[in-house]
N, C-alpha and C positions, 0 to 999 in steps of 0.2 A: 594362784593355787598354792595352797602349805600341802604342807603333809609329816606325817609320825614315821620314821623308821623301825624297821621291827624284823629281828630276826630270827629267822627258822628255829631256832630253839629257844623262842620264846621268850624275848629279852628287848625290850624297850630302849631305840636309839638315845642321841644325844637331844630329847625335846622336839619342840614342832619346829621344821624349817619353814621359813617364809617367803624363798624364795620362789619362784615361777618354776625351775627347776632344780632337779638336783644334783649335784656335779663332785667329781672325784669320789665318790661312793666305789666300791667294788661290787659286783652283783652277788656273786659269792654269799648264802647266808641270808641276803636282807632284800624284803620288799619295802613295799612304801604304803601306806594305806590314807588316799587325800584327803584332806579337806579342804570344803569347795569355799570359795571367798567369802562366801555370805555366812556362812555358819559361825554361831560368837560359841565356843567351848565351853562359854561358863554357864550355860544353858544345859548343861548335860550331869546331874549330879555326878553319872559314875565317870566321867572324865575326870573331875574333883577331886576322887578317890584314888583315878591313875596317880594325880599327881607329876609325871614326866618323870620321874626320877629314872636316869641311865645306867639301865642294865636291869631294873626291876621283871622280876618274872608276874608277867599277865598274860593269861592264855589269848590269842588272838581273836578271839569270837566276843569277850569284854569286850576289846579294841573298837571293834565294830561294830556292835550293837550300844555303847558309847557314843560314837560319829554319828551312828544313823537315827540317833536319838535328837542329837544336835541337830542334824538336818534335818529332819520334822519340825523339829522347834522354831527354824527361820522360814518356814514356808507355811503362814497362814493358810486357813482355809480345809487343810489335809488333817485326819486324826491319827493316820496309820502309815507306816512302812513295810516292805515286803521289799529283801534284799538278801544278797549273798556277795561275803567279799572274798568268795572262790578262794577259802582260804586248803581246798581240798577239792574234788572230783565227787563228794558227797552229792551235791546238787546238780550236776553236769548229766545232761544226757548223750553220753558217749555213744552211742548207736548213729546220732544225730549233730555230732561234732566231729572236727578234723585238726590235724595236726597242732596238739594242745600238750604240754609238757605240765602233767600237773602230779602233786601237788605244788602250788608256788605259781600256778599260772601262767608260764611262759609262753607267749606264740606267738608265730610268727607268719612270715608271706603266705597268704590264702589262707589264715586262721579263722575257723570255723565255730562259736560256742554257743548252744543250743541248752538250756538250762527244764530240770524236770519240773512237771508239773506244781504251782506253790497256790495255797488255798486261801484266797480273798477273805481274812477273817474279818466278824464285826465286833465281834467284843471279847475279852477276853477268854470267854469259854469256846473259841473256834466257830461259833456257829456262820457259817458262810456269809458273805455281801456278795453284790455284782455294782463294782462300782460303774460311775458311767465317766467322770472323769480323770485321769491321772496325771501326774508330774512323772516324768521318768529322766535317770540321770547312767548315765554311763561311764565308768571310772575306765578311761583308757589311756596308758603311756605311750609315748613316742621314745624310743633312745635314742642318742646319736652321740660317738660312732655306734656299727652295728658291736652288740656285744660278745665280749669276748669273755670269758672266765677270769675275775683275776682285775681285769685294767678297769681303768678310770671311765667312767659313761655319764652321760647327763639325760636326766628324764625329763621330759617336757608333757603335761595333759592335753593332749587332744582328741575329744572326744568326736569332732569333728573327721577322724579321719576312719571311722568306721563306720557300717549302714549297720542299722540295727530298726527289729521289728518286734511288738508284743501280741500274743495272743491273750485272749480273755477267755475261751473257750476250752482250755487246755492242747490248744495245736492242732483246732481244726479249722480256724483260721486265723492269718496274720494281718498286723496293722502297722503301717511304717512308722515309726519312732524318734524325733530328734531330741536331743542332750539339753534337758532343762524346759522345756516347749510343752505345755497343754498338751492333753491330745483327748478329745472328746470321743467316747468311743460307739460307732457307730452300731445300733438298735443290736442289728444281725448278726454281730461279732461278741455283745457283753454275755457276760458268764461269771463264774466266779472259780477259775482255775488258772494264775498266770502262767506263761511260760513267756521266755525271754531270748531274743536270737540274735546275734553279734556276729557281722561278719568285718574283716580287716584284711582287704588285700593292700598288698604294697605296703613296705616300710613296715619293718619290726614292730613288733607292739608288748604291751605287757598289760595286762587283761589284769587289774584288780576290784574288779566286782561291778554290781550293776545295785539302783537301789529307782525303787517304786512307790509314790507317795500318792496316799487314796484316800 
């Protein structure tokens, strides 16, 4: 897994890391936004346009709707993405989440993140779908040591280390969800209103975003 650092004020790290993790970084200031192995960057014009250049000012929502272009791009079959890379509490339904440090998406043991209603568009003028099958991918860190403000941490993705479910209905029912996996969505359950549910007990985490491909 790579990934782009990018800090709270808006300021593009030193280039994409390639390693699996990312280590000696301070938390302080900077998230990570990944990219998952399969995605080739040059598939993305407005990646192009970042260019990488360290320290450049790029609002974070370019950042990611850049990625999430790319990841479309390497997933045949799919025309569409529905994502949020929680770069705020904008899309969070906080009635229906728990202990979340946002903006910046911090959480931790028994982290809870239940995302508001997002509307299955078909074509560019919004007009609704109900798809029936999705890729869903869940962007979740591991740190270790636990973090401290300030010291050296190394992030590792594991998406594997949270349960996570989709609604198609808008949250009148859920469907259980793994990281990258089909999920064909059953008759009684399709609608065209996602909502998104992340849960992460045990072991620190850091929530940057979730992305839905239909």
């Amino acid at each position: 897994m790579r990934a782009i650092l990018y800090s709270q004020s808006g300021k593009l790290g030193s280039g994409i890391l390639t390693t699996g993790a990312i280590s000696g970084k301070a938390l302080n200031g900077w998230r990570a936004f990944p990219i998952r192995d399969e995605v080739d960057i040059r598939l993305s014009p407005s990646l192009t346009t970042i260019g990488w250049v360290a320290g450049a000012a790029t609002p974070g929502g370019v950042v990611a709707q850049a990625l999430n272009t790319a990841l479309l791009a390497a997933h045949p079959g799919f025309s569409h993405v529905a994502y949020d890379p929680v770069l705020s509490n904008h899309y969070i339904d906080l009635a229906n989440s728990t202990r979340l440090a946002v903006p910046g998406t911090g959480t931790f043991d028994g982290c809870k993140l239940q995302s508001t209603a997002c509307l299955f568009r078909s074509t560019s003028i919004a007009l609704p779908t109900v798809p029936t099958v999705v890729r869903p991918f869940f962007h979740v860190g591991v740190y270790t040591p636990v973090p401290v403000d300030g010291d050296p941490v190394k992030l590792t993705y594991a998406a594997s280390t949270i349960v996570a479910s989709l609604s198609f209905n808008g949250g009148a029912t859920f469907v259980s969800a793994s990281d990258g996996v089909d999920l064909p969505i059953p008759p009684a359950d399709q609608g065209s209103h996602l909502v998104v549910k992340m849960f992460g007990a045990s072991t620190p985490k850091w929530v940057q975003g979730w992305s839905v491909l239909y």
